[in-house]
C-alpha positions as CSV (number, residue, x, y, z in Angstrom):
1,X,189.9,85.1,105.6
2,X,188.8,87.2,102.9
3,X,190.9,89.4,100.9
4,X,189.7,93.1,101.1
5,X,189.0,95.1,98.3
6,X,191.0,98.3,97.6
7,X,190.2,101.0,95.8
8,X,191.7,99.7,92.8
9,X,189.5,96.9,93.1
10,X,186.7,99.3,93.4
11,X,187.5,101.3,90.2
12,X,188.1,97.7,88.0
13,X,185.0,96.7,89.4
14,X,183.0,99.8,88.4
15,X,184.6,100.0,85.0
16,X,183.8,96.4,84.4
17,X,179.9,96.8,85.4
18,X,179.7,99.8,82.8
19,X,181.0,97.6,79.9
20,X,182.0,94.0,81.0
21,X,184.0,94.0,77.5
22,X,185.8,96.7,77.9
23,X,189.4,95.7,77.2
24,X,191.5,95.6,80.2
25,X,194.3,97.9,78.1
26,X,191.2,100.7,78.0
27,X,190.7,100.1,82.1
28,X,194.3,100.6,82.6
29,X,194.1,103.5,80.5
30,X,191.2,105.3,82.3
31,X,192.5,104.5,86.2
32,X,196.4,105.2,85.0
33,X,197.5,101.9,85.9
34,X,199.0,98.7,84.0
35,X,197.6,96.1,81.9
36,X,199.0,93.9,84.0
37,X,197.6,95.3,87.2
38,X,194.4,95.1,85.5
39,X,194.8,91.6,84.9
40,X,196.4,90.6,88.2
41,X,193.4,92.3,90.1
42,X,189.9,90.4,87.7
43,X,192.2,87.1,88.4
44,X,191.9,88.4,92.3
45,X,188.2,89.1,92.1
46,X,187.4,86.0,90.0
47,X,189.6,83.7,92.6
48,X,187.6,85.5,95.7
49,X,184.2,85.0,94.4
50,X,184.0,88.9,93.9
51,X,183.6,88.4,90.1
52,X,181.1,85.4,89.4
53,X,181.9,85.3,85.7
54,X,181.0,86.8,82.4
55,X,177.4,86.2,81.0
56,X,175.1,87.2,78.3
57,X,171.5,89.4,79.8
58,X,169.2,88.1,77.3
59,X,165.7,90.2,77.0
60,X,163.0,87.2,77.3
61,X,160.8,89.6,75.5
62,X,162.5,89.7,72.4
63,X,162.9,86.0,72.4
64,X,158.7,85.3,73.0
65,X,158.6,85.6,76.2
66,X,155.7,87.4,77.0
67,X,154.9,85.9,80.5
68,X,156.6,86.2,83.6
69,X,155.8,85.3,86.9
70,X,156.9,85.1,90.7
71,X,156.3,81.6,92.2
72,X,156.4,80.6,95.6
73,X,156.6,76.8,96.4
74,X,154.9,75.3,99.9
75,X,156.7,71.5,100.2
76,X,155.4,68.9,101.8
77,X,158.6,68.6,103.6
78,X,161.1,71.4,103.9
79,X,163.8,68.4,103.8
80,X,162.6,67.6,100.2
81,X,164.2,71.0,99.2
82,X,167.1,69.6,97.5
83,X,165.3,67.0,95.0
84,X,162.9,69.8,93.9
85,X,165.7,71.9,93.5
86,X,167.0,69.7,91.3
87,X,163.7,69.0,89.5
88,X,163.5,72.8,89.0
89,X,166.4,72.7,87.3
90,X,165.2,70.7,84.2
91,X,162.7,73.2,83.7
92,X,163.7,75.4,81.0
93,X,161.2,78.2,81.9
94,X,162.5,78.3,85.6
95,X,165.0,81.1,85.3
96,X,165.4,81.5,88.9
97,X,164.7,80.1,92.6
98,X,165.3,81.4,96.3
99,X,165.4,80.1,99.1
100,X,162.9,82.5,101.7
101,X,161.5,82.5,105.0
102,X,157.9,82.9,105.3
103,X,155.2,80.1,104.2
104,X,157.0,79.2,101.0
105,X,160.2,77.3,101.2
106,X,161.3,78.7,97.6
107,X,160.7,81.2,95.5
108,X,160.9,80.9,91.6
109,X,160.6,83.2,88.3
110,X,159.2,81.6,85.0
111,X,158.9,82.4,82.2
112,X,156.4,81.3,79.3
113,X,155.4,82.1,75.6
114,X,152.4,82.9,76.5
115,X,149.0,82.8,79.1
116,X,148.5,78.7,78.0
117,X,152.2,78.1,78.2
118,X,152.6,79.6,81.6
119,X,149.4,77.2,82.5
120,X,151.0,74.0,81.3
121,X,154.5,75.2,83.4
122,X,153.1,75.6,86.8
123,X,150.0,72.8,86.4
124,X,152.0,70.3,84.4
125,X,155.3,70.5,85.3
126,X,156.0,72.4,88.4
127,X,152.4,70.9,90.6
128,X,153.8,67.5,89.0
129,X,157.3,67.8,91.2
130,X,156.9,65.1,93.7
131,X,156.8,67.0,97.4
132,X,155.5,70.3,95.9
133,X,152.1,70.7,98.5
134,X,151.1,74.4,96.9
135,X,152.1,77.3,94.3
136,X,151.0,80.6,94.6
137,X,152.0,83.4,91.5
138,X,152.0,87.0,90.8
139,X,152.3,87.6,87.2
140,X,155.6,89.7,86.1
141,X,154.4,93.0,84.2
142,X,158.7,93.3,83.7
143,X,161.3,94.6,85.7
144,X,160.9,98.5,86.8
145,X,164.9,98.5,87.3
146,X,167.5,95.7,87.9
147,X,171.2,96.8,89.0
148,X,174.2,95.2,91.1
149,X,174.8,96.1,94.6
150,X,176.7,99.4,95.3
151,X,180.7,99.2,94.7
152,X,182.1,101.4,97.6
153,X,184.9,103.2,97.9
């Protein structure tokens, strides 16, 4: 059974997704508890699965990444999922992939340098997969808003 989150939990939580470097002393601070609360409850939320770690959001754009796009993946067989999964995963540009119901089987984000790059991602590497039948793409004009799921209280 899954611990439940109180509304301690709730307040880390919310603190942490303003500034995830925010010095647990400063969170104690703010919410009038102790540092070692503080720690107690992330070590909670990390053990749980609440918290999935601590990672960089680097913008693709600044890096050359002009090119984004929204890639859904027909298989030839649904049970090949796994292997392309895995074949996915050695491609750099792939920053992401679903799994969705519908006529694709996955659903993946690239990335690419530029309109030729994006070309030799999807015809050369991605159509190469063995088991990939078809892709179909919508180009990525960039993200109108991205956030985390509410945090009730």
């Amino acid at each position: 059974m899954e611990e439940p989150l109180d509304e301690y939990d709730r307040l880390i939580l919310k603190q942490l997704e303003r500034d995830a470097r925010k010095a647990y002393s400063a969170i104690a601070d703010d919410l009038g508890i102790s540092n070692t609360m503080v720690h107690q409850r992330v070590g909670k939320l990390r053990r749980i699965g609440v918290l999935k770690g601590t990672t960089v959001v680097v913008n693709e754009r600044k890096l050359g990444y002009e090119w984004g796009a929204f890639t859904g993946i027909m298989l030839k067989e649904d049970s090949d999922s796994e292997k392309i999964i895995e074949e996915l995963k050695l491609i750099p540009e792939v920053t992401e992939c679903y799994y969705i119901t519908g006529k694709y089987t996955l659903y993946i984000r690239i990335v690419a340098r530029s309109n030729e790059h994006m070309r030799r991602v999807l015809y050369e590497k991605i159509d190469h997969i063995p088991g990939v039948l078809k892709t179909e793409s919508l180009i990525d004009f960039g993200a109108a808003f991205k956030r985390n799921v509410p945090i009730e209280e």
